[in-house]
Every structure is written in structure tokens, then in C-alpha cells.
C-alpha positions as CSV (number, residue, x, y, z in Angstrom):
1,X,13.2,23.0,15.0
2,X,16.2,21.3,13.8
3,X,16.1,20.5,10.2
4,X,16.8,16.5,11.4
5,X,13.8,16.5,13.3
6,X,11.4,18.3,9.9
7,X,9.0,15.8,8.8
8,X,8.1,17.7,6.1
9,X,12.2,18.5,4.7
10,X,11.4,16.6,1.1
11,X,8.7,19.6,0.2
12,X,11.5,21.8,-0.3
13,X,11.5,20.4,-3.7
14,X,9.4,21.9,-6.1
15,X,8.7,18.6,-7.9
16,X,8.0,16.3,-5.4
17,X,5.6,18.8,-3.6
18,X,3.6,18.8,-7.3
19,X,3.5,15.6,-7.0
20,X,2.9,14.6,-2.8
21,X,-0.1,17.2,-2.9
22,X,-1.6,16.3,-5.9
23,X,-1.3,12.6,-5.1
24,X,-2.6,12.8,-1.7
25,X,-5.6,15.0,-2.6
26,X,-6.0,12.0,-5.1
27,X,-5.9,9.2,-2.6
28,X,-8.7,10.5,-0.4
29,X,-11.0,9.7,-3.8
30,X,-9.2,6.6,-4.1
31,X,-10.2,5.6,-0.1
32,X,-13.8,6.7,-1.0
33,X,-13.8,4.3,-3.5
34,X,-12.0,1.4,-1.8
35,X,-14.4,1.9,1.0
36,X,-17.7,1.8,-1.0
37,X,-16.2,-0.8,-2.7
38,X,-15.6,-3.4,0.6
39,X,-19.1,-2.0,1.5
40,X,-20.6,-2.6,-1.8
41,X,-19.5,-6.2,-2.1
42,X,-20.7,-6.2,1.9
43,X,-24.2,-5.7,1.5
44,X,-24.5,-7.5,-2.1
45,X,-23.2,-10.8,-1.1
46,X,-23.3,-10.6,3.2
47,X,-20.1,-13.3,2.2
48,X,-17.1,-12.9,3.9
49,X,-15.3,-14.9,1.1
50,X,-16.6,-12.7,-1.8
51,X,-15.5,-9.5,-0.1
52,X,-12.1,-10.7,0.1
53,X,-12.6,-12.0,-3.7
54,X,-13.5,-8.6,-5.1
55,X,-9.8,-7.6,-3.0
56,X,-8.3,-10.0,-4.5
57,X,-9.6,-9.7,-7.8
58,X,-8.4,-6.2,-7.6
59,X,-4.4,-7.4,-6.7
60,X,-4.9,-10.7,-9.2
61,X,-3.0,-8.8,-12.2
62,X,-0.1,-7.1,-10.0
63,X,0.4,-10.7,-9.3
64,X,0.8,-11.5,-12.6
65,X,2.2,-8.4,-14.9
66,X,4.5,-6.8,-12.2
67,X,7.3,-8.3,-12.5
68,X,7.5,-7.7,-16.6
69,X,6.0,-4.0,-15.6
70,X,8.9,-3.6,-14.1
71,X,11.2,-4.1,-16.9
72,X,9.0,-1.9,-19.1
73,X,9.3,0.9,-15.9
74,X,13.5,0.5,-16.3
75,X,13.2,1.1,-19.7
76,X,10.1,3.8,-20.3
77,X,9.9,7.5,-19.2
78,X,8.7,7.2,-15.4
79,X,6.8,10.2,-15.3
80,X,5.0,9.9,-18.7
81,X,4.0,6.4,-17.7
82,X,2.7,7.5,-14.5
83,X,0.7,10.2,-16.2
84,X,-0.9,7.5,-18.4
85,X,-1.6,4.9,-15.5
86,X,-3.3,7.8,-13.8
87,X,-5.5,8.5,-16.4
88,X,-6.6,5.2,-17.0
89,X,-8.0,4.9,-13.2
90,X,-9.9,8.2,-13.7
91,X,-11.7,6.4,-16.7
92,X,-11.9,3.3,-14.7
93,X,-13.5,5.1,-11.9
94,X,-16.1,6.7,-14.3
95,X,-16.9,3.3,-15.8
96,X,-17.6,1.8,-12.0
97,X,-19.8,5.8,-11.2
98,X,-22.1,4.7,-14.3
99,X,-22.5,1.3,-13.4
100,X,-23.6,2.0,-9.8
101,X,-25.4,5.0,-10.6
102,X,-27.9,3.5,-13.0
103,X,-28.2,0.4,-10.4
104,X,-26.4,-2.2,-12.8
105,X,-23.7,-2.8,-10.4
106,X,-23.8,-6.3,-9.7
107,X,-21.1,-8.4,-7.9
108,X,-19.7,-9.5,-11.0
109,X,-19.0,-6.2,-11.7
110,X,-17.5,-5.1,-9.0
111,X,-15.1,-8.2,-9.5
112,X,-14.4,-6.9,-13.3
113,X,-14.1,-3.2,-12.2
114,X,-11.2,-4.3,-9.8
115,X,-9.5,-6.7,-11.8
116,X,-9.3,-3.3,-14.5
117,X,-7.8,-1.4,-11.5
118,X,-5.3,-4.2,-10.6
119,X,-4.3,-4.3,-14.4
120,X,-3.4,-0.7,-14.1
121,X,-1.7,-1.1,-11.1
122,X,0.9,-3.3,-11.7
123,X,2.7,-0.8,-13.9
124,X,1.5,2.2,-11.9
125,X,3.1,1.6,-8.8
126,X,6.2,0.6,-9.9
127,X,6.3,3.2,-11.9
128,X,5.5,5.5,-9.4
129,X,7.9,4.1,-6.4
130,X,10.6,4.4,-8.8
131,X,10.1,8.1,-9.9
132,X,10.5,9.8,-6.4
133,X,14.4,9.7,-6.5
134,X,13.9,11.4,-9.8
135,X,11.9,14.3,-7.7
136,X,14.3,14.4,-4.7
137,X,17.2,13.1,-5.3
138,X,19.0,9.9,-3.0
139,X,20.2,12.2,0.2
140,X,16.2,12.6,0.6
141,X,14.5,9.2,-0.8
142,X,13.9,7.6,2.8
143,X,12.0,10.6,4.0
144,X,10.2,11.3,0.7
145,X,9.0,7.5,0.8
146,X,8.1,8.2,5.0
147,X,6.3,11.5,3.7
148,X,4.3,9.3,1.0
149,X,3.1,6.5,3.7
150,X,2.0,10.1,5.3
151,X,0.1,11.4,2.6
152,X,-1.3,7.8,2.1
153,X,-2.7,7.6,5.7
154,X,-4.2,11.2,5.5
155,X,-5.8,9.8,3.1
156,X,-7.2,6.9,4.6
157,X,-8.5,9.3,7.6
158,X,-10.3,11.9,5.1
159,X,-11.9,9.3,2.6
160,X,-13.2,7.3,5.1
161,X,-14.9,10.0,6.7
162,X,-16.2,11.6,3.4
163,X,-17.2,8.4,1.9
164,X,-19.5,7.8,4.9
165,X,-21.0,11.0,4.5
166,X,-21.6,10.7,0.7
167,X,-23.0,7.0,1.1
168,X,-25.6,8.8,3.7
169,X,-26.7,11.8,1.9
170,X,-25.9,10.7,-2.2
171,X,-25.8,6.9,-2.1
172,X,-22.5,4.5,-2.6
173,X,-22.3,5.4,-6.6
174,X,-21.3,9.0,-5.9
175,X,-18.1,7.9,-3.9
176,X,-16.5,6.2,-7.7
177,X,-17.9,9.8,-9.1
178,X,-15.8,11.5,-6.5
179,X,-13.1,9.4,-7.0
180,X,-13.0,9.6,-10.4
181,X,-13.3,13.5,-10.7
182,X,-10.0,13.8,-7.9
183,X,-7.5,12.5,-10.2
184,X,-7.9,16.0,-12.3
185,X,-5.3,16.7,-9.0
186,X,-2.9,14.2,-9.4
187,X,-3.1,15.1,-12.9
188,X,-2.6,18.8,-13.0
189,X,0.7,18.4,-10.7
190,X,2.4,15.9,-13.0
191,X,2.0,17.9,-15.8
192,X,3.5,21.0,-13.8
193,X,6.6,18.2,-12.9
194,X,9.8,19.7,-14.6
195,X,12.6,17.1,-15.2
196,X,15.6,16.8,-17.2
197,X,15.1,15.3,-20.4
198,X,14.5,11.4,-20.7
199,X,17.0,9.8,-22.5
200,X,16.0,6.5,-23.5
201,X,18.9,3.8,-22.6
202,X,20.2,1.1,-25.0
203,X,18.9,-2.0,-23.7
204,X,19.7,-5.5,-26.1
205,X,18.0,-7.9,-23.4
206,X,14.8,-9.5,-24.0
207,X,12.3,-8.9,-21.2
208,X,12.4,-12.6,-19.5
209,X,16.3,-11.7,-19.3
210,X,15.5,-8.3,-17.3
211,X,13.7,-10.2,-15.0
212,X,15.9,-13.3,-14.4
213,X,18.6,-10.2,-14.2
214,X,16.4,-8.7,-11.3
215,X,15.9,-11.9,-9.8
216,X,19.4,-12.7,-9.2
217,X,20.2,-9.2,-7.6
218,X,17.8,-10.2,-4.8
219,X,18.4,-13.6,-4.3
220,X,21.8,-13.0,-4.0
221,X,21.9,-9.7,-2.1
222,X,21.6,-11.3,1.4
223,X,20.3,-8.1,2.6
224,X,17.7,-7.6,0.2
225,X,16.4,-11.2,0.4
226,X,16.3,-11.3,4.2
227,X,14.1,-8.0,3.8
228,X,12.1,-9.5,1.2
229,X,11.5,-12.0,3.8
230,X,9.9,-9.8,6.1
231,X,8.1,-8.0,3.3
232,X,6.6,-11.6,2.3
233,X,5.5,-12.9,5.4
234,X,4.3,-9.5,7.2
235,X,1.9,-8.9,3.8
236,X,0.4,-12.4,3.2
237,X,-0.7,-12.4,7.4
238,X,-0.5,-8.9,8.3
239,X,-2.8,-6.7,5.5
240,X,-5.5,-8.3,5.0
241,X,-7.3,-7.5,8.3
242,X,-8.3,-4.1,6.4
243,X,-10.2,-6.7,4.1
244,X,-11.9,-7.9,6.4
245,X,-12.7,-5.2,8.2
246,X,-16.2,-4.8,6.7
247,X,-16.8,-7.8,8.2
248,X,-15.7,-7.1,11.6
249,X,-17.4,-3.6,11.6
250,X,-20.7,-5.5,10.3
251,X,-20.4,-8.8,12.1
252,X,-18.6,-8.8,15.2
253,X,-19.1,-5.0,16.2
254,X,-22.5,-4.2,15.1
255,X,-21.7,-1.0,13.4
256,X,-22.9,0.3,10.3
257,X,-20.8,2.3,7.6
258,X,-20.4,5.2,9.6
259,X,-18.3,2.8,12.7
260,X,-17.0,1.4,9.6
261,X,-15.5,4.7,8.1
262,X,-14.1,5.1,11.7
263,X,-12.0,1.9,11.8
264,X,-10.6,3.0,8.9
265,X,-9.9,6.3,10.0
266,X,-8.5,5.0,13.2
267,X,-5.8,3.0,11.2
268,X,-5.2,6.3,9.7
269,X,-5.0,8.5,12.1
270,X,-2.2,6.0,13.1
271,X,-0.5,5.4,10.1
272,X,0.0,9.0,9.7
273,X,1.5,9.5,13.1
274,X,3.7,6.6,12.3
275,X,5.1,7.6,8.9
276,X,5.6,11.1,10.6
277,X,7.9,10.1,13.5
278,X,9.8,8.2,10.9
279,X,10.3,10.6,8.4
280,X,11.2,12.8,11.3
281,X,13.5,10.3,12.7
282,X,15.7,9.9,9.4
283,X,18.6,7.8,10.9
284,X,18.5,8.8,14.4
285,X,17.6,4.9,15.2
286,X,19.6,1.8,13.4
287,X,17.0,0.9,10.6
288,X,17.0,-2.9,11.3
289,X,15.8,-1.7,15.3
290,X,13.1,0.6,13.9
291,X,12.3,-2.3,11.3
292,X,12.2,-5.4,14.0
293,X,10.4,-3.1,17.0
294,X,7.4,-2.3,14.5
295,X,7.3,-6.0,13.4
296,X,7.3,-6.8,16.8
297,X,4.3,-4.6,17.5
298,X,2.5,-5.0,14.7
299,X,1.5,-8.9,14.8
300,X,0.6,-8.6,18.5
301,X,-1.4,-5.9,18.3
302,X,-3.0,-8.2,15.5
303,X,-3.8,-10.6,18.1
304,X,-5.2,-8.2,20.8
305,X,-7.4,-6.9,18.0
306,X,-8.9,-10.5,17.1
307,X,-10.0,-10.5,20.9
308,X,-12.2,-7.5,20.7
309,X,-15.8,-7.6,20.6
310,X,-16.5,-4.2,21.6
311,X,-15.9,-0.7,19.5
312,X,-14.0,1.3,21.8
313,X,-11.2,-1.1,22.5
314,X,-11.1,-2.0,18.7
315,X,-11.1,1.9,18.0
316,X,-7.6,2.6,19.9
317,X,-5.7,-0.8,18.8
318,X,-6.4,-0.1,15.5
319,X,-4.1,3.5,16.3
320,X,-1.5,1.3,17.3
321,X,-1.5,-0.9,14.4
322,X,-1.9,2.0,12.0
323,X,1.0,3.2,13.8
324,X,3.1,-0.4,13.7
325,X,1.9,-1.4,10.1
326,X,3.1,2.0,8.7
327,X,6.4,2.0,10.4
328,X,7.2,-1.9,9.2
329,X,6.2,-1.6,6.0
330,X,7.7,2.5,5.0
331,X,11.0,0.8,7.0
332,X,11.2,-1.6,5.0
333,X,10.9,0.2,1.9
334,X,13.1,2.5,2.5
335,X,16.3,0.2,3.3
336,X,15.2,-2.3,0.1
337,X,15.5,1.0,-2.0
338,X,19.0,2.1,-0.2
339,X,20.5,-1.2,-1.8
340,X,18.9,-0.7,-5.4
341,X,21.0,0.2,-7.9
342,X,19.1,2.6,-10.5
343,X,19.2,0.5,-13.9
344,X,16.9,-1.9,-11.5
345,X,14.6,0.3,-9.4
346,X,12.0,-0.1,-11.6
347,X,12.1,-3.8,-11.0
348,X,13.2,-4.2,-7.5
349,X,10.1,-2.1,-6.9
350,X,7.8,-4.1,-9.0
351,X,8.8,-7.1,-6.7
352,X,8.0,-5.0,-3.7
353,X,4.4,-4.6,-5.2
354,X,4.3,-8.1,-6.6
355,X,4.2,-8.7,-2.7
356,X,2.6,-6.0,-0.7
357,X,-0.4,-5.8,-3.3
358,X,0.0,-9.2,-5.6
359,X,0.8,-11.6,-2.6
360,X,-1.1,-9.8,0.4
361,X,-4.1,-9.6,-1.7
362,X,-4.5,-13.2,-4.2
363,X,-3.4,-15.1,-1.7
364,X,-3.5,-13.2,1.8
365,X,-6.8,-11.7,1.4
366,X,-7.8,-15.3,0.1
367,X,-6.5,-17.3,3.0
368,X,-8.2,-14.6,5.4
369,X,-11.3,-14.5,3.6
370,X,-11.5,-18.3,3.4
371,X,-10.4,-19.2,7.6
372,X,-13.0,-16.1,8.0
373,X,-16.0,-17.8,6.8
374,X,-14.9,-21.4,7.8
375,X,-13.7,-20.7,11.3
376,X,-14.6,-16.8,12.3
377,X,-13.2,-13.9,11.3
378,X,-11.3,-13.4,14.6
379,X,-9.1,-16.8,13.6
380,X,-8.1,-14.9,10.4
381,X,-6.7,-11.8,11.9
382,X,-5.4,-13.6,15.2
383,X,-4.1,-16.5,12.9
384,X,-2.2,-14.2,11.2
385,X,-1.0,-12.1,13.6
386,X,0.6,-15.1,15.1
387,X,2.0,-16.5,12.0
388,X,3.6,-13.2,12.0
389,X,5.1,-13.1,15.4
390,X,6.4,-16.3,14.9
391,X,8.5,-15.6,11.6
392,X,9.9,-12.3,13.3
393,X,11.4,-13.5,16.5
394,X,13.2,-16.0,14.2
395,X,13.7,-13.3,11.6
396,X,15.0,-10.6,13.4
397,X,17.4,-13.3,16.0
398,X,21.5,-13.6,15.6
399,X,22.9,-14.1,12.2
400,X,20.0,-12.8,10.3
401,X,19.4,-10.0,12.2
402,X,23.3,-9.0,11.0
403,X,22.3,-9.4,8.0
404,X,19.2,-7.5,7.9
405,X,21.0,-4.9,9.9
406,X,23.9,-4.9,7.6
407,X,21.8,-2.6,4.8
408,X,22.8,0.2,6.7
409,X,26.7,-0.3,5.6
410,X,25.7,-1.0,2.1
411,X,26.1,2.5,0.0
412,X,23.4,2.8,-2.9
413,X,25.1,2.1,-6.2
């Protein structure tokens, strides 16, 4: 096989596989968890609205703190930052174990647990997104971030799966326990993680001036703020179908949390397929044709999916948009890091998650949650969807497609 067309070509560094294994080992604990969570806050409320509360509860504080964690990412040591954040989520995870296990889990809990998580988050991922061209270098960075979205939707097939057999056989609790005891994984590889020794950098502005500073770089980047575009409008409408997806499995399909692990799975299943033909693509295709053809996809496949009342049809669109979502948003990604300058990664990527996780979440799982109980959870995702569709054949038509195109002329600085 020609090296081009190796999916896997980032593993050839020893750091980044330490890291990709142990973090994707990790993430089936953290989709065990996610999916006894949606489940949990299911079956306790039966509300539509509060499901998508306890998702939003979890993004509440990337909403807020993300945008100064990224400052504090530009100016820390990435990887020993990481290593904290990681440990904190292990302890979190413990805390929500005990709760359920001795049966004080209540929905206010559930809320508090996630708003912990979401705390954590908004210097985790930053932090995280920004150390990978530490582990491979720039030549490698889109496929490394491709092979990540992989790792992510392996994931997302195994956890569901598992955490469907552990809710049968041990009860919901025992999916935080797992969780919590799979971050020894993550753990053990970024301790193994060899890197040059951090230098800290001499930096005399105050925090509120790194962020205007960051700010201004997108706003007046025209590529990076016609992609931040897409990133915006594709997570506030697109995402937060997974949300509600306890709902549809419960609701609209009639399945249980077995047909409900299998959505999920079917997302992943395509997701991984997805981020694998794009890591194995590299720049075979021009990124702003990848990038529009997934959006393209993506919101109306949304739509179809909002028709469905049956499981089998709803099993294989949800391949396609596993497929779709993962292409759009790794794409996207991957050309908004291309244009970031180092000194503000760390920032740059903490307005990527003040959006994919703040924005979808507070106010896209909100919306969703909200249209779902007034109006039927098929006008939320098929709303959406359109909303989507819309934006791109505007988005991705004449002058701004040149511009969003344009990103791959721009050299990395």
C-alpha cells in the first residue's frame, strides 16, 4: 500500500501512539458513561428538555472558561496540564460511581456531576488539541487529528455496546465505575510521553489581552472566520441529534437501551469509516471540496433521519451521518489548525471547543431539547438539519467558497 493511502502513517511516532492508544482505550469508558448518563437522566425525568439539560449542563463551563483556558494552554506545559485534567475526570467519574451505586443519584446530581466534567473540559481539550503537533510534528497534524476523530468513533462503537451489556447484567452505576477505572490507560501513556524540555515563554500580557489578541487573528483571518462560520452553524443544528437520541430510541422507535446502544454504535461505525478515508486521503481532494461535500451530506441526511419511524432505516442513515458528521467536522479542524500560528494554538483551539462543545451543547442542545418537547422531537433534528443546509449552499457559493478554499495556499506560520 502506498504510504499516501496509510491511514494509520501518524503511529510511526512513538509519542503519539502512547498517547492515541491510551486515549482511545480511555474513550470507550468515557461513551459508557455518556451513554448511562443520557439514559440515566431518560428514565429519571421521561423529559426531553431535562435530558438535553444535563448535556448542556455538562458544556455550560466550556462555554464560559474556554476561551481564558486557552491563554493558560499557550502559556502552561501541554502535556502536564493534560495529565492533570485527566486525572481530575478519573475522580470525577468515581464521585458519579458512588453516587449511583449507593442509589443517591438523583437528577440534580447528574446535573452537578456534568457541570464538574464541563469545568474540566474547557482546559482539557484545548489543551489536548494543541499538544498533538508536539507528538507528530506539522508534516503529519491533519492525519493525526483524522486518526483521533478515528479513535473517538471506535470508541463510540465499543462503549455503546459494553455499556449496554453492563446496564443489563451490573446496573447503570457500574458504567461511571468502568469509566472511571479506564483512565489508568490514558494515564499510563502520558507518563511514558518523552518530549523536549518545556521552556516556559516570557509573556507581559494580561489574560483579557491574550484573548482580544486571539480574537483579532480570527476575525481578521478571512479564512479562519469563514470556517469558524461553518464550525458555528454546523454545531448549534447539527450535534445535538446525539442528545436527543435517547429520546428517539425511547419515544419514536420503541427500543430499549440495547436499540439505543446500537444507534450509537451505528454513528460510530460511521464516524470511524469517515475519519479513516480522510486520514487516508491526506490531500488527494482540495480541503474546501471534502469540507463542503460532507456539509452537504450531513444536514440532509439530518432530515431523512427526522422522517424515520422505524429502526432499520434509522440504523443505516445514522452510518451515513456518522460518516458525513466526522468528515465535516475533522475537515474542518484540520484546515483551522493549518492557519494557526503556534504562540496561538492553544487559543484558536479553545475557540474551536468554545463552539463544538460550549455552543452545540448550552445553546444547541437547549434549542433541540426545547422545539423537542414543544413540537416533536422529529422538528428538532429536521429543523436543524435544514437550518444547516440552508447556511451551506450560501456558505460554500462564489466568493466565499474562494475564501474558504483559499486555506489551502495559506502556509502554517
Amino acid at each position: 500500500m502506498p504510504p499516501t493511502l496509510n491511514p494509520f502513517r501518524a503511529l510511526r511516532h512513538r509519542n503519539f501512539l502512547l498517547f492515541w492508544s491510551g486515549q482511545t482505550l480511555s474513550l470507550i469508558g468515557t461513551w459508557m458513561q455518556s451513554m448511562a448518563e443520557g439514559w440515566l437522566a431518560f428514565t429519571l425525568t421521561r423529559n426531553a428538555f431535562l435530558v438535553g439539560l444535563v448535556a448542556a449542563a455538562q458544556s455550560l463551563p466550556i462555554l464560559v472558561f474556554s476561551l481564558y483556558a486557552g491563554v493558560l494552554v499557550d502559556r502552561a506545559n501541554k502535556l502536564r496540564l493534560v495529565t492533570i485534567c485527566q486525572t481530575c475526570f478519573a475522580l470525577q467519574s468515581t464521585a458519579l460511581w458512588l453516587l449511583a451505586w449507593t442509589n443517591h443519584i438523583t437528577i440534580h446530581w447528574l446535573i452537578a456531576m456534568a457541570t464538574v466534567n464541563g469545568v474540566i473540559s474547557s482546559i482539557e481539550i484545548p489543551a489536548r488539541q494543541s499538544l498533538v503537533i508536539e507528538l507528530v510534528g506539522r508534516d503529519e497534524l491533519p492525519g493525526a487529528i483524522a486518526l483521533n476523530s478515528s479513535g473517538f468513533n471506535l470508541a463510540r462503537i465499543v462503549g455503546p455496546a459494553a455499556a449496554a451489556i453492563v446496564m443489563a447484567k451490573l446496573g447503570t452505576a457500574w458504567c461511571f465505575g468502568v469509566n472511571a477505572l479506564s483512565y489508568t490507560t490514558v494515564l499510563i501513556g502520558l507518563f511514558l510521553i518523552r518530549l523536549p524540555a518545556w521552556v516556559p515563554a516570557q509573556h507581559r500580557a494580561s489574560p483579557l489581552q491574550g484573548i482580544i489578541e486571539g480574537v483579532r487573528f480570527m476575525r481578521g483571518t478571512p479564512a479562519v472566520a469563514a470556517l469558524i462560520g461553518v464550525v458555528t452553524v454546523y454545531s448549534i443544528f447539527g450535534v445535538p441529534y446525539l442528545t436527543l437520541m435517547p429520546v428517539v430510541a425511547g419515544e419514536r422507535l420503541g427500543l430499549g437501551a440495547g436499540g439505543y446502544g446500537l444507534l450509537l454504535a451505528c454513528v460510530g461505525v460511521g464516524g470511524l469509516c469517515g475519519a479513516l478515508t480522510l486520514a487516508a486521503a491526506g490531500d488527494r481532494f482540495p480541503r474546501h471540496v471534502v469540507l463542503s461535500g460532507a456539509s452537504y451530506l450531513f444536514s440532509g441526511l439530518l432530515i431523512l433521519f427526522a422522517l424515520v419511524r422505524t429502526p432499520l432505516p434509522a440504523y443505516v442513515l445514522l452510518l451515513l451521518i456518522g460518516f458525513a458528521m466526522i468528515v465535516n467536522s475533522a475537515q474542518a479542524n484540520a484546515m483551522l489548525q493549518h492557519l494557526v500560528p503556534d504562540e496561538l494554538r492553544g487559543r484558536i483551539m479553545a475557540a474551536y471547543s468554545f463552539i463544538v462543545v460550549g455552543l452545540s451543547q448550552v445553546a444547541g442542545s437547549f434549542v433541540a431539547g426545547a422545539v423537542a418537547r414543544a413540537a416533536g422531537v422529529a422538528w428538532a433534528i429536521g429543523g436543524g438539519g435544514a437550518v444547516m443546509l440552508v447556511y451551506a449552499l450560501w456558505a460554500f457559493q462564489g466568493a466565499r467558497r474562494k475564501v474558504i478554499g483559499a486555506t489551502a495556499l495559506t502556509p502554517t506560520t
